[in-house]
KOLSEMI-464364 format. One line per field, with one value per residue (C-alpha): x, z, y. Coordinates in Angstrom, 3 decimals. Example, Ala and Ser with C-alpha at 12.3 -4.5 7.8 and 13.67 -1.06 7.14 Angstrom:
<atoms>
east	[12.300_13.670]
up	[7.800_7.140]
north	[-4.500_-1.060]
</atoms>
This chain:
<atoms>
east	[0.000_2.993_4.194_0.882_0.736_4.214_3.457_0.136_2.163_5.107_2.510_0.370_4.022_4.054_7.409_7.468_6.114_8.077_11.269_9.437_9.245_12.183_14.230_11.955_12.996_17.006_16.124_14.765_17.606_19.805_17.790_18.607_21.994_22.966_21.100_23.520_26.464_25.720_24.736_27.729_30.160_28.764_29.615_32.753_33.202_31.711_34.477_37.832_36.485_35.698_38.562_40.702_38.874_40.461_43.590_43.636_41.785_45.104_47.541_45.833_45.694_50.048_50.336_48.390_50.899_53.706_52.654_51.661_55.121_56.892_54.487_55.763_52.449_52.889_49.852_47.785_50.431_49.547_45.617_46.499_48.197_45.057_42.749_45.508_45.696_41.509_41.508_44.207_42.350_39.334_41.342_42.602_39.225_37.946_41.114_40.066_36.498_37.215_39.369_36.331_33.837_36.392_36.224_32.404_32.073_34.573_32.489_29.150_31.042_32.107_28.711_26.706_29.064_28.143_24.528_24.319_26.309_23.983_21.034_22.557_22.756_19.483_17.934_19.180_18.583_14.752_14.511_16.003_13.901_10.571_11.242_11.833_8.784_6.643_7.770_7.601_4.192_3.392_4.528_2.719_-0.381_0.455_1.284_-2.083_-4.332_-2.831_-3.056_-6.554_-7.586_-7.603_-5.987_-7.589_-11.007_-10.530_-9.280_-12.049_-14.672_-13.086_-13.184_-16.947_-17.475_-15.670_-17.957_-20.900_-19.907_-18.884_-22.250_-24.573_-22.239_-23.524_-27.001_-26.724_-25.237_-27.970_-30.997_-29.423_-28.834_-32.290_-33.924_-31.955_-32.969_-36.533_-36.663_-34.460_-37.182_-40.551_-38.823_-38.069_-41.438_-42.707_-40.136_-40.705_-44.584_-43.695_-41.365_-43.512_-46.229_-44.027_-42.662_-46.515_-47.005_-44.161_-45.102_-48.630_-47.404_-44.997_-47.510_-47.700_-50.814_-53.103_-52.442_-55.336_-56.030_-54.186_-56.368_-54.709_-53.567_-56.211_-53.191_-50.717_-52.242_-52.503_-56.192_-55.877_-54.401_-57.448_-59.851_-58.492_-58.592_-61.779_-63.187_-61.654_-63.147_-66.498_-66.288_-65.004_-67.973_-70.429_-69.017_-69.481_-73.085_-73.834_-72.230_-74.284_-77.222_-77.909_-79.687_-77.078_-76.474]
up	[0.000_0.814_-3.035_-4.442_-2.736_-3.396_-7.435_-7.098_-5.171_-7.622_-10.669_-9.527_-9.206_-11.653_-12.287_-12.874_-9.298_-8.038_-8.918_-8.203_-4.832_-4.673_-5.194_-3.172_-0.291_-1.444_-1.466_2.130_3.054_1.676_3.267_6.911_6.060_5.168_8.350_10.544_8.980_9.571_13.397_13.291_11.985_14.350_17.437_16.005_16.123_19.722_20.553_18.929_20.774_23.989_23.606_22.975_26.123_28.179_26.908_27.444_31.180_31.770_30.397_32.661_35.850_35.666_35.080_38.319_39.489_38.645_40.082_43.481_43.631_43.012_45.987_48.479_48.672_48.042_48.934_46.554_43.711_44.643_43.974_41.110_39.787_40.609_38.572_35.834_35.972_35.711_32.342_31.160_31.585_29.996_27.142_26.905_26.883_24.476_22.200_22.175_21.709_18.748_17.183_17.457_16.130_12.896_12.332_12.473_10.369_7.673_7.739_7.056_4.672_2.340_3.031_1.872_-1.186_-1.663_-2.305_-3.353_-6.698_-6.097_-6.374_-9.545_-11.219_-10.064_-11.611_-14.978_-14.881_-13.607_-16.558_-18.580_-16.730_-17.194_-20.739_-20.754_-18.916_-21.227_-24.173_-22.446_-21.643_-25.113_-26.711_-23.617_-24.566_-28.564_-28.592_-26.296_-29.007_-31.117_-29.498_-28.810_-32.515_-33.826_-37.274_-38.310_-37.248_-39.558_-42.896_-42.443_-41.981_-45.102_-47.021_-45.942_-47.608_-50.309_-51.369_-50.032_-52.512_-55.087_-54.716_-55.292_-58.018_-59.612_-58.956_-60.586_-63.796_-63.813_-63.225_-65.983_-68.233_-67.625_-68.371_-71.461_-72.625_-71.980_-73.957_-76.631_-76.694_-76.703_-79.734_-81.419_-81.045_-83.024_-85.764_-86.006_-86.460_-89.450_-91.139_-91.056_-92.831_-95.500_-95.744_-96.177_-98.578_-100.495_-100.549_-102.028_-105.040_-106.128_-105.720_-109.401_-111.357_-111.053_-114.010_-116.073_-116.491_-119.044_-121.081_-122.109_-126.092_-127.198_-129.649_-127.492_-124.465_-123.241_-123.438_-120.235_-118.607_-120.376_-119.407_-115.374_-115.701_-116.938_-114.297_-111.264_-113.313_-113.561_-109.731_-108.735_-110.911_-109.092_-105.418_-106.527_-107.876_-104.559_-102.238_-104.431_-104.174_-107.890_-109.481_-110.845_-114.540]
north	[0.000_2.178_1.399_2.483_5.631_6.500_5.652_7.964_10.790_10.518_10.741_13.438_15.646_18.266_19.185_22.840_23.140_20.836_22.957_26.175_25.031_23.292_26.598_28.583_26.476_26.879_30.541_30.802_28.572_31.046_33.787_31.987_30.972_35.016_35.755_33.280_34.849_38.511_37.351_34.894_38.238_40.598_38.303_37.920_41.918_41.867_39.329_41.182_44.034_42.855_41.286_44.519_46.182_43.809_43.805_47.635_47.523_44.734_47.172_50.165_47.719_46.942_50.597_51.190_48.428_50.051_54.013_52.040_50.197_53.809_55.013_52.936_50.634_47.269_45.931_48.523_47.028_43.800_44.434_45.820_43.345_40.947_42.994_43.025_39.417_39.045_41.227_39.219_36.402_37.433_38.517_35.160_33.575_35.970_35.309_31.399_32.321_34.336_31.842_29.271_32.014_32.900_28.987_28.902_32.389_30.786_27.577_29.650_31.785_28.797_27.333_30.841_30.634_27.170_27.731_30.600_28.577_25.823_28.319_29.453_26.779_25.391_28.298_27.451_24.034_24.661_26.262_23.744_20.879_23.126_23.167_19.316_18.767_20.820_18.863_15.744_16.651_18.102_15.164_12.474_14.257_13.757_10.185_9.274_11.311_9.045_6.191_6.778_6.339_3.463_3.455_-0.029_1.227_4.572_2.891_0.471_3.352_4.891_1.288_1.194_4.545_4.217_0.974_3.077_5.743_3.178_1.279_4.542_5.672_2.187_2.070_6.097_4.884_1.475_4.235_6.247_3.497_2.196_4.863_5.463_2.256_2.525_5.921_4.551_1.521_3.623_5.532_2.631_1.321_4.053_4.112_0.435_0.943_3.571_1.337_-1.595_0.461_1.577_-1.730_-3.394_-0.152_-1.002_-4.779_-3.714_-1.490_-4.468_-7.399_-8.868_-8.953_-11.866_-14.338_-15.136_-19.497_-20.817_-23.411_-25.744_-26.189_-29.075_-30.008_-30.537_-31.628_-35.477_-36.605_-38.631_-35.332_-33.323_-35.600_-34.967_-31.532_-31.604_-33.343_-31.119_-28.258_-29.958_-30.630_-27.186_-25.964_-28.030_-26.860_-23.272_-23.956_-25.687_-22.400_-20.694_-22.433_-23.025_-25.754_-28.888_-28.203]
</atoms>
């Protein structure tokens, strides 16, 4: 659980904040560190001069020394001296204090100059890392619009349209064509009409003649043949007379 909440933490980080922040808090460290150096400088000053007072006050208290010794009065030499002595000592004490404060000043020093570089360079390279985020981001965004489409799914719409457009330009050019055909055929029915007339006309006005019977020669013909066409004549003759309803000859 620990994991998972340190992956959803870690993704939900944007990282221009994060180095916004990040060198805001370098900045206020920097702020504090600058303030513990001036502090850190200033007791150093306190020091080298308290230090210097009693250095002077032990100087003052021997010459006291020395003007009581001239006077005859040891003993206020000797008090003198004691009071020398206690300046001295402070002196002494404030000499190895300030030796331990111009340690801790140089320390802060190096360590001011220290981040202050750091904060330099962390400036440019939060610019630098903003600027790689932002394309990062551009391009994170880029690739899942992408990836979101499906390319297969697309070209098959555009297949399916394509036949869809391919199917009505079809049925179009079949309508067309039909009805072409259909206009072409009703015109064709009338020509045809015309032209059979004519043709019927023409058939009428170059119909022969009808040929008159030919008898036949009495010299030439057979008898037997005579005598057969004689009798189909007779009975033709008779079938007429009957249709006709005439008495037998």
């Amino acid at each position: 659980m620990r994991a998972n909440a340190n992956d959803l933490v870690s993704r939900a980080e944007d990282p221009a904040k994060i180095l916004d922040q990040s060198l805001m808090d370098m900045q206020a460290e920097l702020v504090k560190l600058r303030q513990a150096v001036a502090t850190a400088v200033a007791s150093q000053k306190r020091i080298e001069r308290q230090a210097s007072q009693a250095r002077v006050q032990a100087d003052h208290w021997y010459g006291r020394a020395q003007l009581a010794l001239k006077g005859g009065d040891e003993d206020l030499a000797r008090q003198a001296l004691s009071q020398r002595k206690t300046h001295e000592d402070t002196a002494q004490s404030l000499s190895r204090q300030l030796q331990s404060q111009a340690g801790q000043v140089d320390v802060l020093k190096r360590n001011l100059l220290k981040l202050e570089g750091q904060i330099a360079q962390a400036k440019t390279r939060k610019d630098t890392l903003k600027a790689r985020a932002q394309a990062a981001q551009a391009q994170k965004q880029l690739e899942g619009a992408v990836s979101g489409i499906s390319t297969d799914s697309a070209m098959a719409a555009f297949d399916r349209m394509e036949e869809k457009v391919e199917s009505l330009e079809a049925e179009t050019a079949a309508i067309g064509e039909l009805a072409g055909d259909n206009l072409e055929a009703r015109f064709e029915a009338l020509q045809g009409s015309d032209v059979d007339d004519e043709l019927a006309a023409l058939k009428a006005s170059m119909a022969p003649a009808p040929a008159l019977p030919v008898l036949p020669d009495s010299k030439t013909a057979n008898p037997r043949q005579v005598q057969v066409e004689q009798v189909q004549v007779d009975d033709e003759l008779a079938a007429l007379r009957r249709s006709m309803n005439l008495p037998p000859n």
